[in-house]
C-alpha positions as CSV (number, residue, x, y, z in Angstrom):
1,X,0.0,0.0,0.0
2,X,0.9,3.5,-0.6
3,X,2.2,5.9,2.0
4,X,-1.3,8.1,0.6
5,X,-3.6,5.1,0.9
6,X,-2.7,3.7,4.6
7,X,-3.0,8.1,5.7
8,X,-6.2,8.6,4.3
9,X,-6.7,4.8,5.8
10,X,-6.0,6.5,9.2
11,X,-8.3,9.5,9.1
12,X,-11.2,7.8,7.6
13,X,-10.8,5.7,10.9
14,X,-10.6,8.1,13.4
15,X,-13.9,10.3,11.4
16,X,-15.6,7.0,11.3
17,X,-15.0,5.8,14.5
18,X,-13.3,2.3,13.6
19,X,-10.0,1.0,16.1
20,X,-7.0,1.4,14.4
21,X,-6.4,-1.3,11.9
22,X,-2.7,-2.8,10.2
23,X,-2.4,-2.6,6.6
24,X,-3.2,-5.5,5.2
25,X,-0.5,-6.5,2.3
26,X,-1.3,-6.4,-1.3
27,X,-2.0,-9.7,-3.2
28,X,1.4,-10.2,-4.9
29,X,-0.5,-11.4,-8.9
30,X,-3.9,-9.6,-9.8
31,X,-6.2,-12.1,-11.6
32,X,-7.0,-11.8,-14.7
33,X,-10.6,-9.5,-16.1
34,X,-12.7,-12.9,-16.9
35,X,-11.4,-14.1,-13.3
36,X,-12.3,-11.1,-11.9
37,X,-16.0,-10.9,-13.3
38,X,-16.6,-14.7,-12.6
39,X,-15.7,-13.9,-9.3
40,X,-17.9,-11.2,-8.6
41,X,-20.7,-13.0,-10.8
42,X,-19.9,-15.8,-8.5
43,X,-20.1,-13.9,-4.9
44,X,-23.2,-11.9,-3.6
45,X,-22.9,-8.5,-3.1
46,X,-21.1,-7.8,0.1
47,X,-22.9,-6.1,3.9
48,X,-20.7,-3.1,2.5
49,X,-22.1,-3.1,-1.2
50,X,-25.4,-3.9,0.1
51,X,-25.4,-1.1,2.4
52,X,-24.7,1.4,0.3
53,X,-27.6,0.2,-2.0
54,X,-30.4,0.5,0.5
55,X,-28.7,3.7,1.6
56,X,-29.5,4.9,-2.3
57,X,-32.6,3.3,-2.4
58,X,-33.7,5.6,0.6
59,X,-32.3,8.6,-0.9
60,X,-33.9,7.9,-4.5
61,X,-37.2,7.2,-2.2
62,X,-37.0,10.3,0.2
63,X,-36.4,12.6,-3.1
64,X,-39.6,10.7,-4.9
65,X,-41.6,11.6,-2.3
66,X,-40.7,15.3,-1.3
67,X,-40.4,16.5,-4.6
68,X,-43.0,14.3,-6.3
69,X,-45.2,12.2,-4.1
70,X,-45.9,15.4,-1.3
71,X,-46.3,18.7,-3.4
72,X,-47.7,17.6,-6.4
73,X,-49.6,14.1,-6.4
74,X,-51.4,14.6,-3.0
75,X,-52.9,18.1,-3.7
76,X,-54.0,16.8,-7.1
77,X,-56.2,14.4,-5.7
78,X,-57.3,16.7,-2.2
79,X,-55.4,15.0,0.1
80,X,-52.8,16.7,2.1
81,X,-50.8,15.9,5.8
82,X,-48.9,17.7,8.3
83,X,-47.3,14.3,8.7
84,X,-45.3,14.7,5.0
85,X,-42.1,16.8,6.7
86,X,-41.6,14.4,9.7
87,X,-41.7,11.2,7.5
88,X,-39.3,13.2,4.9
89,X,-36.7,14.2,7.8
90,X,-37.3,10.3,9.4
91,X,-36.1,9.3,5.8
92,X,-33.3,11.9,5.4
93,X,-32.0,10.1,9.3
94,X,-32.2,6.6,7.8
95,X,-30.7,7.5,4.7
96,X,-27.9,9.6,6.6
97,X,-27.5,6.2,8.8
98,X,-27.1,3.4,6.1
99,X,-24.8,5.7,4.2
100,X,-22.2,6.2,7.2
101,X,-22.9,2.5,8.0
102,X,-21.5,1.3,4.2
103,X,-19.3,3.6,4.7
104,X,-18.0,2.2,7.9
105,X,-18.1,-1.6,6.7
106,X,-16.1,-0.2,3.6
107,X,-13.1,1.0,6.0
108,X,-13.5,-1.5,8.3
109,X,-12.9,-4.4,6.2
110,X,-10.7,-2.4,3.5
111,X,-12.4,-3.1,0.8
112,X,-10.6,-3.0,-2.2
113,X,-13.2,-0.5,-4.3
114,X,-13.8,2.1,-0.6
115,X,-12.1,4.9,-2.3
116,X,-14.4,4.6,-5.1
117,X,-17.7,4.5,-3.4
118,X,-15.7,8.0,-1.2
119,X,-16.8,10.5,-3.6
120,X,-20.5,9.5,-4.6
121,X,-20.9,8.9,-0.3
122,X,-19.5,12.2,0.1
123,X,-21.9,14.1,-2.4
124,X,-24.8,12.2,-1.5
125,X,-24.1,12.8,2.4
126,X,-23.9,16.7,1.6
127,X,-27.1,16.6,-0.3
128,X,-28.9,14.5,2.3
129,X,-27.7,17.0,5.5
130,X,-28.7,19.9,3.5
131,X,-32.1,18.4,2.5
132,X,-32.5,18.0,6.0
133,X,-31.3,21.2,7.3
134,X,-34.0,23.0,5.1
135,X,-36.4,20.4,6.7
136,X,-36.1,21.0,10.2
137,X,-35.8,25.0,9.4
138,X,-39.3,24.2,7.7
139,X,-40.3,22.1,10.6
140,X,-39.1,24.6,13.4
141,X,-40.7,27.9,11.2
């Protein structure tokens, strides 16, 4: 590993809370492509990779229904809540939560594609916060 890779290694454990961890050596031969996609044809998506999905699937949910679902469907057909901005800030918490949990299982268990999934997390995560953010302002206003 690089002298880059086991620093950032470091301070991703400290923000995410993780115990300090050894490098773990890198394999000495990388498999070939066709091994590589039978493996991962092979193998179910890890807690990590599975994770990060739901945390997604939350996000692509909590978007549907505040900018979709709550403002424009429900008034269309005469039905409107005060219960829409609590259930949109309960989804923002749970999305928020599965995100930092991938994110954790990523670091934890150094998986080999954590830096890649860094940069989606991180834009995602900003979104989210200031989606919510707006929402309690709303909430509190």
């Amino acid at each position: 590993m690089s002298a880059i890779t086991e620093t950032l290694d470091r301070v991703f454990d400290r923000l995410l809370f993780l115990p300090p961890q050894s490098p773990i050596p890198e394999p000495v031969d990388e498999p070939a492509v066709d091994e590589v996609t039978e493996l991962e044809d092979a193998f179910p998506a890890s807690p990590g990779e599975r994770a990060f999905s739901l945390s997604l699937f939350i996000s692509a949910t909590r978007c549907t229904l505040q900018y979709v679902l709550l403002p424009v469907v429900l008034p269309l057909i005469g039905l409107t809540t005060d219960i829409s901005l609590p259930m949109v800030i309960l989804l923002d918490l749970l999305a928020i939560t599965m995100l930092v949990r991938s994110l954790r299982y990523f670091w934890q268990t150094r998986h080999p594609r954590r830096f890649d999934m860094l940069p989606l997390s991180s834009v995602i995560l900003f979104i989210i916060l200031f989606s919510l953010g707006f929402d309690i302002w709303q909430l509190l206003s």
